[in-house]
C-alpha angles and dihedrals in degrees: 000000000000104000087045106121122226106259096046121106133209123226151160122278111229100158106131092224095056095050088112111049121105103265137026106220132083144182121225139211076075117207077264095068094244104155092193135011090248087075100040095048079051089056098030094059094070086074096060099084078055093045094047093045099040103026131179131132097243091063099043073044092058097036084053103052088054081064111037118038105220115258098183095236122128138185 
């Protein structure tokens, strides 16, 4: 990724609530600040009651992509 800095690392997503989005890769630290999944699962888990009432894919898209920076990489 050519705007990756040096120290970021690129791992798997594993988080349950972000099975379904397009790719399975992700940088951290995030634009959050998370340094490791384990935080932001911590933080994105506060959507779900919002997901589960109002759901559509653009907005769990959108909440995702708050979490996980796009590797570009997909299954």
């Amino acid at each position: 990724m050519e705007n990756a800095a040096a120290n970021d690392k690129c791992v798997p997503i594993t988080m349950q609530m972000c099975r379904d989005i397009p790719y399975n890769m992700t940088l951290f630290p995030n634009i959050l600040g998370h340094t490791k999944e384990e935080d932001a699962s911590l933080e994105i888990h506060q959507f779900l009651p919002l997901v589960k009432v109002n759901y559509s894919f653009d907005s769990f898209f959108a909440v995702n992509n708050k979490f996980n920076n796009t590797k570009g990489t997909s299954e």
